[in-house]
C-alpha distance (Angstrom), angle and dihedral (degrees) to the residues before:
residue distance angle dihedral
X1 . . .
X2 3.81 . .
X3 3.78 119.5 .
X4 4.72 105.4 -114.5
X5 4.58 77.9 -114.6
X6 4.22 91.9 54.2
X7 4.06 89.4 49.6
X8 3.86 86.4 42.1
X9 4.23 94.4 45.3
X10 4.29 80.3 42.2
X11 3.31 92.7 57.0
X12 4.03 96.8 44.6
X13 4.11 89.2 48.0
X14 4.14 87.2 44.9
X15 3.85 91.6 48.2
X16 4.14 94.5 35.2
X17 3.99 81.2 55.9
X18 3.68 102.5 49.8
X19 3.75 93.1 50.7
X20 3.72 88.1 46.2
X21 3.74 86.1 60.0
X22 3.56 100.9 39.0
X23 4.17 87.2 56.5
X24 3.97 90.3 51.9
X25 3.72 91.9 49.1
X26 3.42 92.9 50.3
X27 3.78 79.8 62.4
X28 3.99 100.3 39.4
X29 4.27 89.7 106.1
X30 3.88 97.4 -162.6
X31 3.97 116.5 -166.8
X32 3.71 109.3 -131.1
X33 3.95 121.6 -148.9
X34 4.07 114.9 -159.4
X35 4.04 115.3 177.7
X36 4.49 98.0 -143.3
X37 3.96 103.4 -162.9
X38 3.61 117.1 -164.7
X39 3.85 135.2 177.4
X40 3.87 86.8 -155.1
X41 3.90 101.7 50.5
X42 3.62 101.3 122.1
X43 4.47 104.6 -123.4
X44 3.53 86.1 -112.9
X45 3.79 90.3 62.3
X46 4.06 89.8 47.4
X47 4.13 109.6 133.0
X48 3.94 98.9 -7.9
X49 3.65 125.4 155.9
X50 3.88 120.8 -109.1
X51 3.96 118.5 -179.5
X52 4.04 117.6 -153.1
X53 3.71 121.0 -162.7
X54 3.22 126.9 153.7
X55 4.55 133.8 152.7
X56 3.77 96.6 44.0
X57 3.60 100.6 158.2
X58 3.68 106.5 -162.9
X59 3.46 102.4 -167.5
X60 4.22 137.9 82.1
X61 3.49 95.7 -22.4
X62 4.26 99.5 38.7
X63 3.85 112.3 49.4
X64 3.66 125.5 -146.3
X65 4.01 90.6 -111.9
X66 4.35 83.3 60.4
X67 3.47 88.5 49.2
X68 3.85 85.6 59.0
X69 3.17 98.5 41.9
X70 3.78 93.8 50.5
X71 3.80 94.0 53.4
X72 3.79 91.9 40.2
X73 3.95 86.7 61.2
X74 3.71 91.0 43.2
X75 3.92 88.0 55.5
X76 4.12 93.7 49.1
X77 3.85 87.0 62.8
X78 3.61 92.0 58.0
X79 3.69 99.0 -149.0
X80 3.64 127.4 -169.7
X81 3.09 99.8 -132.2
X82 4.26 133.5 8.9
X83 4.32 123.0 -151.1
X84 3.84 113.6 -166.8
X85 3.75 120.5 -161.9
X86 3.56 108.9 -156.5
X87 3.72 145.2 -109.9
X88 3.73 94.7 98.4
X89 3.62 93.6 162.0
X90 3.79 136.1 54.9
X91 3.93 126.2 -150.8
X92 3.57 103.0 -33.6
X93 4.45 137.5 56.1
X94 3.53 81.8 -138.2
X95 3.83 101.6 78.0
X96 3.96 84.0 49.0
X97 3.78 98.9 97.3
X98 3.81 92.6 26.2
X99 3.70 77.0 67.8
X100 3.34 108.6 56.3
X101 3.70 97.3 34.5
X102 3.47 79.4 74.8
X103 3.59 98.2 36.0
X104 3.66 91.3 56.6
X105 3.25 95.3 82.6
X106 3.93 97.3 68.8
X107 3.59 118.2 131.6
X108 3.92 130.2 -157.7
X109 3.74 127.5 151.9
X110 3.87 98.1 -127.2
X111 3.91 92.0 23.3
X112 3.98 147.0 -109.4
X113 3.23 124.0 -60.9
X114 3.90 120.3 -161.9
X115 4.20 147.0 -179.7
X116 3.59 134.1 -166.2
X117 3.71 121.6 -112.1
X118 3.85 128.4 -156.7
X119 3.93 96.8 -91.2
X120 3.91 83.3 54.6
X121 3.80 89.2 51.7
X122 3.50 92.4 42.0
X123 4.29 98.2 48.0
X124 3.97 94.9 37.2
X125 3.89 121.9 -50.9
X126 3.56 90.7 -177.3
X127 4.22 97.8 63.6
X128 3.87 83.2 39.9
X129 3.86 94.1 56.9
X130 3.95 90.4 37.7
X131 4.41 89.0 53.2
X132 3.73 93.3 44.0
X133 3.88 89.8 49.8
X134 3.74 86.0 48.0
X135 4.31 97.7 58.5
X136 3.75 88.1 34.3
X137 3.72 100.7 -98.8
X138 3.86 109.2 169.8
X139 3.36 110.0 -130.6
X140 4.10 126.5 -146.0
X141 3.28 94.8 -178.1
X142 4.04 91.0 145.2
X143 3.86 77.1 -33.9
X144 4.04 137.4 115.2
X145 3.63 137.0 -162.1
X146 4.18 130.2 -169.0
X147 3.59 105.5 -128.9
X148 3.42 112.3 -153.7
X149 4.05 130.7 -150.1
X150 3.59 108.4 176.2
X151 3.19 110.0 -58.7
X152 3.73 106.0 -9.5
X153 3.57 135.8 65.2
X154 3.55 146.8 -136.9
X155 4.21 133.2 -159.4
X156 3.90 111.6 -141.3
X157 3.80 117.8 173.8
X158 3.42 148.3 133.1
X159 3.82 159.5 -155.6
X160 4.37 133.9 -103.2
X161 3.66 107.8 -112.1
X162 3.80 121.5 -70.7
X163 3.83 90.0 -129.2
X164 3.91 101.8 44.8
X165 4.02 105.1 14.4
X166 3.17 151.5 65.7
X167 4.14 117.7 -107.8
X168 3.72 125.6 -139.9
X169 3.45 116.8 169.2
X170 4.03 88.6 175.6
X171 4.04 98.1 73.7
X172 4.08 75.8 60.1
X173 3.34 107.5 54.1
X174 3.61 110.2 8.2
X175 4.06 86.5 114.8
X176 3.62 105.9 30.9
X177 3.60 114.6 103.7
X178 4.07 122.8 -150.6
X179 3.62 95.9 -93.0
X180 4.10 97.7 48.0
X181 3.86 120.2 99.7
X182 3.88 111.5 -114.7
X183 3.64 134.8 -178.5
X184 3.96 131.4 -157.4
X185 3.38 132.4 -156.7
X186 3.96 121.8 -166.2
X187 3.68 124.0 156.7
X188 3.64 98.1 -147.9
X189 3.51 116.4 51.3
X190 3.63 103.4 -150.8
X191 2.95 81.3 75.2
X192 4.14 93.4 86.5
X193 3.39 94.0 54.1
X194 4.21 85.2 85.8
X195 3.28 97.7 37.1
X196 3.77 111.1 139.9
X197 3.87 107.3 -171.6
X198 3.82 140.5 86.4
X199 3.48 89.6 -161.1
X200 4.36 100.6 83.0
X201 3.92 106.8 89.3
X202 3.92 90.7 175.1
X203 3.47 127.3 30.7
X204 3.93 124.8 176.8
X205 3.95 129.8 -173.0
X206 3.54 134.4 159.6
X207 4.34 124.0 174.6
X208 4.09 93.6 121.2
X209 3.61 101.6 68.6
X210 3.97 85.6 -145.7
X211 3.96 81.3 -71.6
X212 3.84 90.0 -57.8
X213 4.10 80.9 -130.8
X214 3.22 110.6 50.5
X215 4.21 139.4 163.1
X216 3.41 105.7 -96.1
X217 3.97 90.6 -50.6
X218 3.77 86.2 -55.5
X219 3.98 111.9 97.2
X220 3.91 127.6 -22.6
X221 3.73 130.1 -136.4
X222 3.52 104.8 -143.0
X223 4.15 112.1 50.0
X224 3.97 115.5 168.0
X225 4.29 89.0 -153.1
X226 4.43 120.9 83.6
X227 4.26 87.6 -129.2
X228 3.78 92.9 56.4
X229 4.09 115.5 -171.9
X230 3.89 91.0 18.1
X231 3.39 101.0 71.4
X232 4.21 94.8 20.2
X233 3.65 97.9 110.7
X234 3.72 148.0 -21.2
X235 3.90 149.1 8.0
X236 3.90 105.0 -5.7
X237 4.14 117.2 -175.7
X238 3.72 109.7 -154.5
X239 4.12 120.6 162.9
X240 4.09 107.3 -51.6
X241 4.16 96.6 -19.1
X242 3.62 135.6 88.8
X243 3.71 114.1 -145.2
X244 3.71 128.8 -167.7
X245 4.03 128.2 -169.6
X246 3.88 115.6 -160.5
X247 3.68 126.2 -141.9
X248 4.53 86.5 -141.3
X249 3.63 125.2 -135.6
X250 3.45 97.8 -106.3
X251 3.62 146.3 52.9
X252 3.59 148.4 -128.8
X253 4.20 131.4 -149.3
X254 2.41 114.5 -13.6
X255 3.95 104.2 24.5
X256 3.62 99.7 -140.5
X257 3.60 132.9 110.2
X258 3.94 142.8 -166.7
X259 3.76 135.3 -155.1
X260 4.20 85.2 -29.9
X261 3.66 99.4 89.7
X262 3.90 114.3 -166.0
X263 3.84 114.6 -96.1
X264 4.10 144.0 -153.2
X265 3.86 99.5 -165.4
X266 3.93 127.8 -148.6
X267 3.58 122.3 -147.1
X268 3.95 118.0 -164.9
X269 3.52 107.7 -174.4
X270 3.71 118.6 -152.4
X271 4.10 128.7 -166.7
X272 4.02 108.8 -135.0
C-alpha cells in the first residue's frame, strides 16, 4: 500500500507532467488542409492557395524568433493569397511593431488581407492600422477589395470587431451580386450568428482559440463568445456559406493548451 508522501510526490510528478504537456502543445503548430467547393468560384480561382491565421499573440508567451518562424512557414506554402484575423499582440503596444517587422515579410501573389481584433483595439489599433498600411497590408476593416486573377474576380472583406467596433457588412457586399465569390473576415465569430445576407460564400473567424483548454478535444470550459460550442471551432454549414473557426497560433494566460493544438489553416478553393 502506498505511503500518504508517495500519493502526494505521485500527484506532484502527474500534475508537473500534464502542464509540461500542455506548454509543448501550445507549441505543436499543426498545418491544417480544408478542401472549400464552390459553384461560384470563378475558373480562374480553381485550386488556389489561401492561408488563414488569425490570434498570434506576439507578446510574453510568443517570441519574436516564433513570429519568424511562423511567417517563414507561411511563405514556404506559397499561397495565393493570406487572411489574418487579428489579435496580433498580447498585453503590451510595445510588441506592435516587433510584430510586423516580422510580419513584413509575408508573401502572397494577390496579397494579405487583414482585421483588427479586440487585443489590437485594446493595445493601440491606430499604430496597427498605420504599420499594416505601411507593408501594404489590405485592410477590411469594414472594407473590401476585388481581387483579380486574370480575368475573374473575387470580393474579400470584412467587419471591426464585435467587441470593440463597429460592423458593416454593406462596404462588403454592397456590389457583389448573387452569383460572385465573396469572402468575410470577422474576428469574433458570434458575430455570424446575425448575419443577414446570402451573399458571403466564405466566412472566416478566429477569437476562441478552439477553447485553448478543452475536454479531451470534446467541449471547453472557458469560451470568450455568448453562443459557446456553436461557434467554438471549425467548419460550420449554415444556409449558402461556409464558415470556418480557427484554433490561432498563439495563446493567452496562461500559455498552455490541451487537445486544441495551435493551427495555420490552408484553404484550396475549388469551382464545382
Amino acid at each position: 500500500m502506498l505511503s500518504r508522501k508517495r500519493i502526494i510526490l505521485v500527484f506532484i510528478l502527474a500534475g508537473f507532467s500534464l502542464v509540461t504537456y500542455m506548454y509543448l502543445e501550445s507549441r505543436w503548430l499543426k498545418i491544417h488542409n480544408i478542401e472549400i467547393s464552390s459553384s461560384d468560384l470563378p475558373v480562374e480561382f480553381n485550386e488556389s492557395k489561401i492561408i488563414f491565421a488569425s490570434d498570434i499573440h506576439h507578446g510574453p508567451y510568443l517570441s519574436k524568433r516564433r513570429v519568424k518562424k511562423l511567417v517563414k512557414q507561411i511563405n514556404i506554402l506559397k499561397p495565393d493569397i493570406i487572411l489574418l484575423g487579428g489579435d496580433y499582440v498580447h498585453r503590451n503596444p510595445k510588441y506592435i511593431e516587433s510584430f510586423f517587422e516580422r510580419a513584413k515579410i509575408l508573401k502572397a501573389d494577390h496579397g494579405i488581407y487583414a482585421v483588427l481584433g479586440n487585443h489590437d483595439h485594446w493595445e493601440d489599433a491606430e499604430l496597427t492600422e498605420k504599420l499594416m498600411r505601411k507593408y501594404n497590408f489590405n485592410i477590411c476593416r469594414n472594407n473590401s477589395y476585388w481581387v483579380k486573377m486574370r480575368n475573374d474576380s473575387i470580393k474579400i472583406g470584412g467587419v471591426g470587431d464585435l467587441w470593440e467596433d463597429d460592423q458593416i457588412i454593406e462596404n462588403t457586399i454592397s456590389d457583389v451580386n448573387s452569383s460572385d465569390f465573396c469572402i468575410l473576415i470577422s474576428h469574433n465569430p458570434d458575430y455570424f450568428e446575425n448575419l443577414n445576407t446570402e451573399l458571403i460564400d466564405l466566412a472566416v473567424a478566429g477569437h476562441t482559440h478552439g477553447g485553448q483548454v478543452t475536454y479531451f478535444g470534446k467541449k471547453a470550459p472557458i469560451l470568450p463568445i455568448k453562443n459557446g460550442e456553436k461557434y467554438r471551432l471549425g467548419l460550420k454549414k449554415q444556409e449558402n456559406s461556409i464558415l470556418y473557426i480557427t484554433s490561432g497560433v498563439g495563446t493567452i494566460t496562461p500559455p498552455l493548451r490541451f487537445f486544441c493544438r495551435p493551427e495555420i489553416v490552408v484553404l484550396k478553393l475549388l469551382k464545382i
